[in-house]
ZAGULUM-208566 format. One record per residue (C-alpha): residue in one letter; x, y, z; residue number from 1. Coordinates in Angstrom, 2 decimals. Layout:
A;X;Y;Z;NUM
...
***
This chain:
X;73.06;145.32;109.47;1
X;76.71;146.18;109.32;2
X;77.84;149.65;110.72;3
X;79.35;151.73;108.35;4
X;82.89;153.22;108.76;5
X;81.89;157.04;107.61;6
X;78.75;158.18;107.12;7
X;77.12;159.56;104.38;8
X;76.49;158.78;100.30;9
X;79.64;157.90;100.49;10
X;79.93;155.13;103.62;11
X;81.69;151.80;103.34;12
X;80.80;149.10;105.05;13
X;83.47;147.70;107.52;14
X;82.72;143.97;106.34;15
X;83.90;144.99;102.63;16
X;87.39;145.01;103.66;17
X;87.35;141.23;104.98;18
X;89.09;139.60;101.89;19
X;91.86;141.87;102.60;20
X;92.71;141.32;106.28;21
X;93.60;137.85;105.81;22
X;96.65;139.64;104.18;23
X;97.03;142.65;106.15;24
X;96.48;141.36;109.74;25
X;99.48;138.90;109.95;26
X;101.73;141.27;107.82;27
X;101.02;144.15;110.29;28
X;101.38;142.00;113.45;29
X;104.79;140.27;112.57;30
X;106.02;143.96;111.61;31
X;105.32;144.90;115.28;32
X;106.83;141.66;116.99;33
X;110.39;142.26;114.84;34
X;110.41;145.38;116.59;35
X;109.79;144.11;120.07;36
X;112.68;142.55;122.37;37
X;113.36;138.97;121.72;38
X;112.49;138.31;125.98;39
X;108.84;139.72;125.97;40
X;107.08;135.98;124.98;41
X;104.34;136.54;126.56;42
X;103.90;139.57;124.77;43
X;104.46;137.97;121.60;44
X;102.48;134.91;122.62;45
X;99.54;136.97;123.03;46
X;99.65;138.94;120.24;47
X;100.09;135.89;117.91;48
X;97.08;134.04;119.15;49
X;94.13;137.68;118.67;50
X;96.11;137.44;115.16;51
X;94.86;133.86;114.21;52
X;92.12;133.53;116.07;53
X;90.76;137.07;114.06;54
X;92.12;135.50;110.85;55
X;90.20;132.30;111.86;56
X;87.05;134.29;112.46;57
X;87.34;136.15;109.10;58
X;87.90;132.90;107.24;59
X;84.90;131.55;108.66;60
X;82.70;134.96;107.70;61
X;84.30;134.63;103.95;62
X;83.25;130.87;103.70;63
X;79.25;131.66;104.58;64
X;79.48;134.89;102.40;65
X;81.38;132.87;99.16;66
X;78.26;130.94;99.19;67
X;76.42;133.48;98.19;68
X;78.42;135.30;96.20;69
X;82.05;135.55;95.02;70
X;83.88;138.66;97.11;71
X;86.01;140.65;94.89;72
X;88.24;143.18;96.19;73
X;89.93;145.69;94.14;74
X;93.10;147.28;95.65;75
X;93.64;150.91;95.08;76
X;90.04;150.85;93.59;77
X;91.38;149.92;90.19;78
X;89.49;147.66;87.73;79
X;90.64;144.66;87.18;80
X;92.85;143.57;84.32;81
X;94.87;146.53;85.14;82
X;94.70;146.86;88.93;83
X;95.55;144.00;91.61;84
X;92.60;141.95;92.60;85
X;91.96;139.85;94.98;86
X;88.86;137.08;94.47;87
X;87.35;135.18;97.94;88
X;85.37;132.34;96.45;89
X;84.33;129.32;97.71;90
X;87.54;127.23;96.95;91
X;90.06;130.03;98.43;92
X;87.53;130.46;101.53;93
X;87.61;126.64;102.45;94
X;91.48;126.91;102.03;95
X;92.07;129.79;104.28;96
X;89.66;128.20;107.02;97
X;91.98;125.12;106.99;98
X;95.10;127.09;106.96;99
X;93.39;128.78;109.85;100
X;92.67;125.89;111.99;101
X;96.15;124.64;111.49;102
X;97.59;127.74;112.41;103
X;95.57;128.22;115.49;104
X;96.98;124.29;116.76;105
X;100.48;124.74;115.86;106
X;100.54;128.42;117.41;107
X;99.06;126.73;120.59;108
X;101.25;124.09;120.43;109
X;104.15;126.37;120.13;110
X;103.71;127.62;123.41;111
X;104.44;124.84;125.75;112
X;108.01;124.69;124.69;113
X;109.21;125.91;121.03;114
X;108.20;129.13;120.48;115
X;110.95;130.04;122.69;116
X;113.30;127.55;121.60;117
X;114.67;130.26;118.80;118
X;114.22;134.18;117.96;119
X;111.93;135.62;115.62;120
X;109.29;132.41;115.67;121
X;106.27;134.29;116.14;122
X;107.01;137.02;113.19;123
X;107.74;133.99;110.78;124
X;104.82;132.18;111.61;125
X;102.57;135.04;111.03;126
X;104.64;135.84;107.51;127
X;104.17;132.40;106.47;128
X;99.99;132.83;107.16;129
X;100.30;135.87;105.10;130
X;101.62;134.54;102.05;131
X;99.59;131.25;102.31;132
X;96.33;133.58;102.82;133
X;98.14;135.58;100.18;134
X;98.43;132.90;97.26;135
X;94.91;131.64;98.02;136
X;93.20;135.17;97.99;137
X;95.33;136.95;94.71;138
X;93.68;136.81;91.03;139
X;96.78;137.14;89.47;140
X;99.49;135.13;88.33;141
X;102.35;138.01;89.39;142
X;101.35;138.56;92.97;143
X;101.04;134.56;93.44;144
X;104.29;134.85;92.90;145
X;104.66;137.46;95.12;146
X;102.92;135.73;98.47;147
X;104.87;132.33;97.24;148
X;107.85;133.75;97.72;149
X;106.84;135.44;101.13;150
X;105.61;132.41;102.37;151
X;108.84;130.10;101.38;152
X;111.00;132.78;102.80;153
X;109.39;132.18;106.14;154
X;109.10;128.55;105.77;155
X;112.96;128.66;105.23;156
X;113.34;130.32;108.73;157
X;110.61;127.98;110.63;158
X;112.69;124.69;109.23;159
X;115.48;125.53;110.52;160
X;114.10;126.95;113.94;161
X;115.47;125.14;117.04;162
X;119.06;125.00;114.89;163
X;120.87;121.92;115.28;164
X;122.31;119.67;112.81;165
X;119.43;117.62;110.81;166
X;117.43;120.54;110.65;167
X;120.37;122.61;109.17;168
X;121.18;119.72;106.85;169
X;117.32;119.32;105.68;170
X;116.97;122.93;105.67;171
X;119.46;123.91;103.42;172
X;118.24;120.74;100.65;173
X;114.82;122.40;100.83;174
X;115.89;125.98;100.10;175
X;117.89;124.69;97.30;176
X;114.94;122.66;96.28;177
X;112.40;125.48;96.26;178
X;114.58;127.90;94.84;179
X;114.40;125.62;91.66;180
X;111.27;125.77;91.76;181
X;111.13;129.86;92.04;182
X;113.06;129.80;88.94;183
X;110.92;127.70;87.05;184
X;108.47;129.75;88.66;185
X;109.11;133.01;87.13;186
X;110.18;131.15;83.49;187
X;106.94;130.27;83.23;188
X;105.34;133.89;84.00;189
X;107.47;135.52;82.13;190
X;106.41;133.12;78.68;191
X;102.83;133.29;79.59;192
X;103.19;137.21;80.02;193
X;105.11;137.44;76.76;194
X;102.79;135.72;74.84;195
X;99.01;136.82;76.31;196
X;99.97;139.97;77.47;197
X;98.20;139.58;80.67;198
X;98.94;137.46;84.18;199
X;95.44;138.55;85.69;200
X;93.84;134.81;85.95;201
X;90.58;135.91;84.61;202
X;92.12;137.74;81.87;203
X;93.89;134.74;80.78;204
X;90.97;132.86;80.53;205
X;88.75;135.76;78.29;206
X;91.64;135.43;76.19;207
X;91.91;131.61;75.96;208
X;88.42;131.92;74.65;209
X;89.36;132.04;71.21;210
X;93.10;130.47;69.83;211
X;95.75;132.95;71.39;212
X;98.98;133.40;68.84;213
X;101.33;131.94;70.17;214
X;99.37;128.90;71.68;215
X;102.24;126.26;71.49;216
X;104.48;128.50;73.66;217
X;102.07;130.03;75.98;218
X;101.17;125.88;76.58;219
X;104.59;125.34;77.08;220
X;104.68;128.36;79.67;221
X;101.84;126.97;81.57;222
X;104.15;123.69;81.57;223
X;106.58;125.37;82.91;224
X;104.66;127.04;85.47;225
X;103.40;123.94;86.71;226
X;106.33;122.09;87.32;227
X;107.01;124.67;89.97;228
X;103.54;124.04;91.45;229
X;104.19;120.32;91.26;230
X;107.11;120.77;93.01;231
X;105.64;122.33;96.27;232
X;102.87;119.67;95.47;233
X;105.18;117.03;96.67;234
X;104.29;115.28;93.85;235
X;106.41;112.38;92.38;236
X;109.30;112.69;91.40;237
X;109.22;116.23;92.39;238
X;108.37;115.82;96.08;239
X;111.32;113.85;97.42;240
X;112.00;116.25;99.89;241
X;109.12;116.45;102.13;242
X;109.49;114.03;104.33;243
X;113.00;114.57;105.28;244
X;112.26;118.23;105.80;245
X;108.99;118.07;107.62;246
X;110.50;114.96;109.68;247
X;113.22;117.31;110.89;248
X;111.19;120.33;111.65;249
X;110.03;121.10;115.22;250
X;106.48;120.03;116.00;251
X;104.35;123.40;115.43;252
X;106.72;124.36;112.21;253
X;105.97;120.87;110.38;254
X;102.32;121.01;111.61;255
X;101.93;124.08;109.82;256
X;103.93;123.40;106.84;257
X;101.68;120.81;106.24;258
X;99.70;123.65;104.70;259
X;102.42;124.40;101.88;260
X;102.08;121.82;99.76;261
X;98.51;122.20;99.63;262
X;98.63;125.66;98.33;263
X;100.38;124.16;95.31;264
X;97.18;121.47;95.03;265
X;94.73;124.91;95.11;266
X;96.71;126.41;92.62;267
X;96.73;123.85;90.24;268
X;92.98;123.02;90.87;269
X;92.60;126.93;89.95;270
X;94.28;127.10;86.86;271
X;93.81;124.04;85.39;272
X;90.10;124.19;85.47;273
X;89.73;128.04;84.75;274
X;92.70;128.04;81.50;275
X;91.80;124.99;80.50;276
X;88.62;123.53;81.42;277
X;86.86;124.89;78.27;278
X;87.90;127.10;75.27;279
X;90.89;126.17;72.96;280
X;93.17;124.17;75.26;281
X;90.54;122.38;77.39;282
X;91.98;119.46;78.64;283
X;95.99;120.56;78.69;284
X;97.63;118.63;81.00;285
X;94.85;116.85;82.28;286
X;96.95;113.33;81.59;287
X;99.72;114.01;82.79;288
X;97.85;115.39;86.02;289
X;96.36;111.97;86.63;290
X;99.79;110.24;86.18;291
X;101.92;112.29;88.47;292
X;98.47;111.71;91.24;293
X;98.89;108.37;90.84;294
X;102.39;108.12;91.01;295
X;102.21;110.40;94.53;296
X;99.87;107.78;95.71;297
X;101.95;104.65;95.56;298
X;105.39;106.62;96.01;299
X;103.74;108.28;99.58;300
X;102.79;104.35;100.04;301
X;105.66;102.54;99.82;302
X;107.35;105.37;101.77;303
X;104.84;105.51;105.00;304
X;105.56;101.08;104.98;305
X;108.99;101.44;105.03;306
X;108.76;104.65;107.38;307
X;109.94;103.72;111.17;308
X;109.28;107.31;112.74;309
X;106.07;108.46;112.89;310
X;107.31;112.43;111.94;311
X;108.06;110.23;108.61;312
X;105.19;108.68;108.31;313
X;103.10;111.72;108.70;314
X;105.56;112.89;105.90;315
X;104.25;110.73;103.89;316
X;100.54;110.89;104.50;317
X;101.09;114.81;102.80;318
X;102.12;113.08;100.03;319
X;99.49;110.60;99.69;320
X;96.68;113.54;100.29;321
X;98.37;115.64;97.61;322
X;98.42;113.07;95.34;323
X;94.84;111.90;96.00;324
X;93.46;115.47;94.85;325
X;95.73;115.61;92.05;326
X;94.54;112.03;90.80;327
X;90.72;113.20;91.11;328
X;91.45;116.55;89.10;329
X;92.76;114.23;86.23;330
X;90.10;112.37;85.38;331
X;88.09;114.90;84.58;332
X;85.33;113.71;87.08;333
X;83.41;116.53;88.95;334
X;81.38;114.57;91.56;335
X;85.66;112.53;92.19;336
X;86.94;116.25;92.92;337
X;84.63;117.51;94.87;338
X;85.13;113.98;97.18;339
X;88.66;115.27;97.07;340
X;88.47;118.32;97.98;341
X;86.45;117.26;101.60;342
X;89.26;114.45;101.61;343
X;91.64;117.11;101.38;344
X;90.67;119.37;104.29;345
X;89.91;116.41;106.48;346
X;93.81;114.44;105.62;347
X;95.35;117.56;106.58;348
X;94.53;118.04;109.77;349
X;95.11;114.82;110.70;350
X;98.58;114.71;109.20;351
X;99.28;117.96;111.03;352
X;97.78;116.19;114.53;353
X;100.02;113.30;113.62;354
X;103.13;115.60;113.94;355
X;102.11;117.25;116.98;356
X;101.78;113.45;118.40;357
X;104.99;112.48;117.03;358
X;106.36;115.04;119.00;359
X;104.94;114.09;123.03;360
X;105.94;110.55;122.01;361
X;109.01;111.19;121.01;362
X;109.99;113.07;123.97;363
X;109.21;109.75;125.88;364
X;110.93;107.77;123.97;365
X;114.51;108.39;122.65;366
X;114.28;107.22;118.79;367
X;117.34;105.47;119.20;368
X;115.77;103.05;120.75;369
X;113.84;101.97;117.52;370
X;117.32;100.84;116.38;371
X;118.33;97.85;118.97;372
X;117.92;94.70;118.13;373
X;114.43;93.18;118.34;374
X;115.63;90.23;120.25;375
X;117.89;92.32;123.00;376
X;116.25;90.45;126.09;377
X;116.78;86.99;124.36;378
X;119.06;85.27;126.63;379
X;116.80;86.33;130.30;380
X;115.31;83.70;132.35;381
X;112.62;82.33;130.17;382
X;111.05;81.84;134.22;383
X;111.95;85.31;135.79;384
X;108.75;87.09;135.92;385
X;109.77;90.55;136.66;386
X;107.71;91.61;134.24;387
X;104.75;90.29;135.58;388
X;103.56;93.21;137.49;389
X;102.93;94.95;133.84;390
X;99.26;93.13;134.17;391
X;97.03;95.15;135.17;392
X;98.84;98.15;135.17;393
X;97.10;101.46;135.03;394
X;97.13;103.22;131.91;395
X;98.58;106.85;132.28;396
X;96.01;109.79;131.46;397
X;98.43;110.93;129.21;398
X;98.71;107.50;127.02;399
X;94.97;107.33;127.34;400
X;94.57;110.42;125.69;401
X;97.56;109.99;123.37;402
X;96.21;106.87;122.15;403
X;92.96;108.17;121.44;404
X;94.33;110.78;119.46;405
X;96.35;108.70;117.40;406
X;93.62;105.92;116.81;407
X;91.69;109.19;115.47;408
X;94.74;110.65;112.95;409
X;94.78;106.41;111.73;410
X;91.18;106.08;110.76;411
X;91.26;109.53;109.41;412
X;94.88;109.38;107.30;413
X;93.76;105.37;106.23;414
X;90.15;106.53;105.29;415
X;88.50;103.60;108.05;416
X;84.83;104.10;108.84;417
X;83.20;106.54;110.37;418
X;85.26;109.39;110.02;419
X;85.40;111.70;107.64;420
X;88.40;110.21;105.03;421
X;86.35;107.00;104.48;422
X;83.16;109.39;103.37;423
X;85.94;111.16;101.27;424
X;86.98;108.47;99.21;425
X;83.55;106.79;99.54;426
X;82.38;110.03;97.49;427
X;85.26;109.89;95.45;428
X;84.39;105.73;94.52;429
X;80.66;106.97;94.12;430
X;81.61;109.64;91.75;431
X;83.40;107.31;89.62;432
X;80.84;104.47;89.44;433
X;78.06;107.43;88.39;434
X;79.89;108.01;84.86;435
X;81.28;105.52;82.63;436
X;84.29;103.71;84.06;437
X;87.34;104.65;82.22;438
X;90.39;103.03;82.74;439
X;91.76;105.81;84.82;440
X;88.59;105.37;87.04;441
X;89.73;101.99;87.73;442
X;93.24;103.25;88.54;443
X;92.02;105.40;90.88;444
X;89.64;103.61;92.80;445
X;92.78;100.47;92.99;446
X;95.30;103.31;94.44;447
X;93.06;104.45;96.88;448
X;92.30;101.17;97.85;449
X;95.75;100.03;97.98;450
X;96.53;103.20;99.99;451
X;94.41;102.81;102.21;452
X;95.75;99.16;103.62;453
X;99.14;100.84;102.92;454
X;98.54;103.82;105.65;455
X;96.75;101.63;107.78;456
X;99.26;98.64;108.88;457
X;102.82;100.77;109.07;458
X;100.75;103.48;111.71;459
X;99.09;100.74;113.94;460
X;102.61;99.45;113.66;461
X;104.09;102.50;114.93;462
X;101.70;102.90;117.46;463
X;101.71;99.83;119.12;464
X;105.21;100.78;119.05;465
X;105.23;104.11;120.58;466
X;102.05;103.72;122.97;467
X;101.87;99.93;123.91;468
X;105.42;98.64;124.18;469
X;106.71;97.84;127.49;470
X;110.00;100.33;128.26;471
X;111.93;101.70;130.68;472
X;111.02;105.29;129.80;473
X;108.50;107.58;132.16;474
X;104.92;107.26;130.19;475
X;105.02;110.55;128.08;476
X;103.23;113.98;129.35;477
X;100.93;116.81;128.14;478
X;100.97;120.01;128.41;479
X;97.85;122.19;128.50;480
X;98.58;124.03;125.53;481
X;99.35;120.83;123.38;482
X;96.39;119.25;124.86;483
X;94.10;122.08;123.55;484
X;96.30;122.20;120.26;485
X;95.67;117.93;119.88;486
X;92.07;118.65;120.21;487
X;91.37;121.71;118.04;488
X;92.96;119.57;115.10;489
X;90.94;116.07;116.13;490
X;87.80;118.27;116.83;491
X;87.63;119.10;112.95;492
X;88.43;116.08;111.99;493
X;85.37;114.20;114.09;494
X;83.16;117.90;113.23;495
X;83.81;116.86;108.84;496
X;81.79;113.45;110.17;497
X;79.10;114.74;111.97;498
X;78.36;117.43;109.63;499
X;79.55;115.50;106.64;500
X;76.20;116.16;104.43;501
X;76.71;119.89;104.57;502
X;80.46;119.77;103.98;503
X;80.25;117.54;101.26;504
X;77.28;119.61;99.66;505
X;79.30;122.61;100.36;506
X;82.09;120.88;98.31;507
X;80.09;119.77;95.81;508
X;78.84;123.30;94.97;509
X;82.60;124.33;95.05;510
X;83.31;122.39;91.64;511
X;80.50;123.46;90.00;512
X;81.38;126.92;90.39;513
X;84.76;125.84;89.53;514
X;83.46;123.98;86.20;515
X;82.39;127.17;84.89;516
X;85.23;129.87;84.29;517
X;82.95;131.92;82.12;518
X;81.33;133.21;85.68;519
X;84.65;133.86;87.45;520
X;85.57;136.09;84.86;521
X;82.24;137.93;84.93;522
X;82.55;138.22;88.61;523
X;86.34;139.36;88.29;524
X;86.20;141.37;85.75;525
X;82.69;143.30;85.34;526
X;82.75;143.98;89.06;527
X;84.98;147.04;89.10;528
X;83.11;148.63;85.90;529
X;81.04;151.74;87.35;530
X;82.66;151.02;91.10;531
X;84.87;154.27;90.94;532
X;84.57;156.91;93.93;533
X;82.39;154.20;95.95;534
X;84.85;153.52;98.48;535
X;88.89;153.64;98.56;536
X;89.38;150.16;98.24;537
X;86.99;149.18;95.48;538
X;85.43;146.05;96.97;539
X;82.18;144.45;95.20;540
X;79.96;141.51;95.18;541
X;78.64;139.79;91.83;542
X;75.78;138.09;91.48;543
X;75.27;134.81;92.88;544
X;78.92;133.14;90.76;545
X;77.15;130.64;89.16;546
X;77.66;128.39;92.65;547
X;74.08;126.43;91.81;548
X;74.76;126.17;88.10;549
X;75.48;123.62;85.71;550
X;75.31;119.90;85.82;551
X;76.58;118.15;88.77;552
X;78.68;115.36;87.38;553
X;80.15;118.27;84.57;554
X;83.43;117.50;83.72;555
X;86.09;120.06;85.29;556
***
């Protein structure tokens, strides 16, 4: 039983306030590092990793509780549509795990030799957590604009951490980029606002219910709107700049950017299927949804087969895992999202080990050397046999453990048996077969297909390449910290295989809650009703959400 925090009538628990310190934690931490002298690391260090390893623990506590329940949390103990809400459900608790675990292994990694390659690090990194916790956690269309803005802001500073010239040059395209998309951002709030009156999400959809006024221009609002999340999507022809930023980034920055893009997936899973999965504009956008995945797809393809650099290449693999989720949402299949969504949280780690690789190897290898010609020893002694004492060679620790690694983040990113992004698409292929095959099933099930050879032959490529090519180079080292960062990221990735059943039940149960809006606006907004004077912060539980209702191949 959990201890209260005062006693008496009046006593809150302290486990009620667990949807808000996802927010308050990293906010409050970075606050205290800006003040502290730029010398104490170890300080800093320390501080940083209680911070995620407590937001990891509290993202693990939401995702058991979501399953029973929905956690709604009302700030300043006002009701929601007036007040500011925040909602934990099952979707937003599976997202804040995985921006967890990624923050945990690029933290770690960040230790052995970046986070004291530049000031102020630590207090980004923790800003950036905040406003991806932030967008996942809000119920409102406002303060998702709020926590986007807060976490781009700190993105902007992590890019361009470790200065030099490419990052300042990629840097500065991807402020420009994402200030774009801020603009379209708050164009598309402010027509929604104008025309519905509301931005709370499950306002919005109460309203939708029955044929707002203005329907063409609120529609054209929520196009609006989701250009800007398409943008941070990545998606084609939006997403152009995410693998020349993320390529340029130090290691722990682009591992935990990787999270970015997939805030703008969650959002757009959110909204489309709460607005617009029943009422008068079911279906809006849905097409166009299943286009621009598909599009992703083969654009993140052909880029990771003409990539030569595996920071590019893991660039690209964002892409294609965006794109992948935003595909499955468009075809209206259920049982295709909910393969997704496990797809989703399994590609991203593995893109984010992929950088953190990327960056050992690199260190071993000068990337000029990629350049020279292929043929540079052609004119040697066809009979000298210098070389010969390469048989037989021991393999380096290091390389042993390297290569393992990497063999991992290829099966994973290509979707190769056993792990768990073959059992992701598997369920996606499986979810598609169980209805009637449209002729977006079918282009689907060919793009996942084709991406799939298409990861697969440019990474064993680059890692014959980086691992197995004779060179002149010392074989590349580890450092503790990036070996324990390497294997917190692989470690979920093999964990999604083992435990695959429950993860893809879990999943499964997300997007049925998620197929019926009617019970997150119950939850949201008949939870605060009769909560006044309980406790200061207005916190509630509803029911069970609806998580084991409705049909489980309902369309989304």
């Amino acid at each position: 039983m959990n201890a209260p925090l005062l006693s008496g009538p009046g006593a809150v628990l302290w486990s009620d306030h667990l949807v808000v310190l996802p927010i308050v934690l990293p906010i409050a931490a970075a606050g205290v590092m800006f003040l502290m002298d730029e010398r104490r690391h170890r300080l800093k260090s320390a501080i940083s990793l209680a911070t995620v390893l407590v937001l990891l623990g509290i993202a693990l506590a939401l995702v058991g509780r979501a399953a029973e329940a929905p956690e709604v949390y009302h700030l300043g103990n006002w009701a929601a549509p007036y007040g500011i809400v925040l909602v934990a459900d099952r979707l937003s608790a599976v997202m804040l795990t995985l921006a967890g675990v990624l923050g945990l292994a690029a933290l770690v990694f960040s230790f052995a030799r970046w986070g004291r390659a530049g000031p102020r690090f630590h207090g980004l990194f923790l800003l950036l957590l905040m406003g991806v916790n932030g967008a996942f956690l809000t119920g409102d269309v406002f303060n998702l604009f709020v926590f986007f803005e807060v976490m781009l802001a700190a993105s902007y500073g992590l890019v361009l951490h470790g200065s030099g010239e490419t990052r300042i040059r990629a840097g500065l395209g991807y402020i420009a980029v994402n200030l774009v998309a801020s603009l379209f951002f708050l164009i598309g709030v402010s027509l929604i606002y104008g025309t519905m009156g509301t931005l709370n999400m499950a306002d919005l959809a109460r309203r939708l219910a029955s044929p707002p006024a203005e329907a063409a221009l609120f529609e054209v609002g929520c196009a609006v709107l989701g250009i800007a999340f398409l943008i941070k999507c990545s998606a084609w022809p939006l997403g152009f700049w995410l693998p020349t930023t993320y390529s340029a980034a130090t290691a722990p920055a682009a591992a935990i950017l990787a999270i970015l893009s997939k805030v703008g997936v969650y959002v757009v899973i959110r909204l489309s299927l709460l607005l617009f999965g029943d009422g008068s504009s079911a279906g809006f956008g849905q097409s166009w949804i299943l286009v621009t995945g598909l599009a992703t797809i083969a654009f993140g393809t052909f880029g990771i087969l003409a990539a030569r650099h595996l920071t590019r290449a893991a660039g690209y693999a964002v892409m294609i895992s965006s794109g992948t989720v935003l595909a499955a949402l468009g075809t209206g299949s259920a049982a295709a999202l909910s393969g997704a969504l496990y797809y989703l949280v399994g590609s991203t780690c593995a893109a984010g080990a992929l950088f953190l690789l990327a960056e050992i190897l690199q260190r071993a290898r000068d990337p000029a050397d990629a350049a020279q010609p292929v043929f540079a020893d052609e004119y040697r002694d066809p009979f000298d046999d210098a070389d010969a004492v390469e048989v037989g060679r021991a393999i380096p620790a290091a390389v042993a453990i390297l290569s393992s690694g990497f063999l991992l983040c290829t099966l994973m990113l290509a979707g190769i048996p056993p792990l768990s992004g073959f059992v992701g698409k598997l369920a996606m292929f499986s979810g598609l077969a169980s209805n009637t095959m449209t002729a977006s099933a079918w282009w689907l099930i060919a793009a996942l297909t084709l991406s799939s050879l298409g990861t697969l032959i440019p990474l064993v490529r680059l890692g014959i390449f980086s691992l197995w090519v004779p060179h002149d180079d010392p074989p590349p080292t580890m450092r503790t910290p990036e070996l324990a960062s390497l294997s917190v990221l692989l470690a979920a990735c093999i964990a999604l295989a083992l435990w695959g059943g429950p993860a893809l039940a879990y999943s499964e149960a997300t997007v049925r809650w998620l197929s019926q809006p009617q019970d997150y606006v119950r939850a949201v907004l008949d939870s605060g009703k009769g909560e006044a004077g309980k406790s200061s912060a207005g916190k509630s539980s509803v029911g069970n959400g609806g998580a084991g209702n409705g049909a489980a191949g309902a369309r989304p």
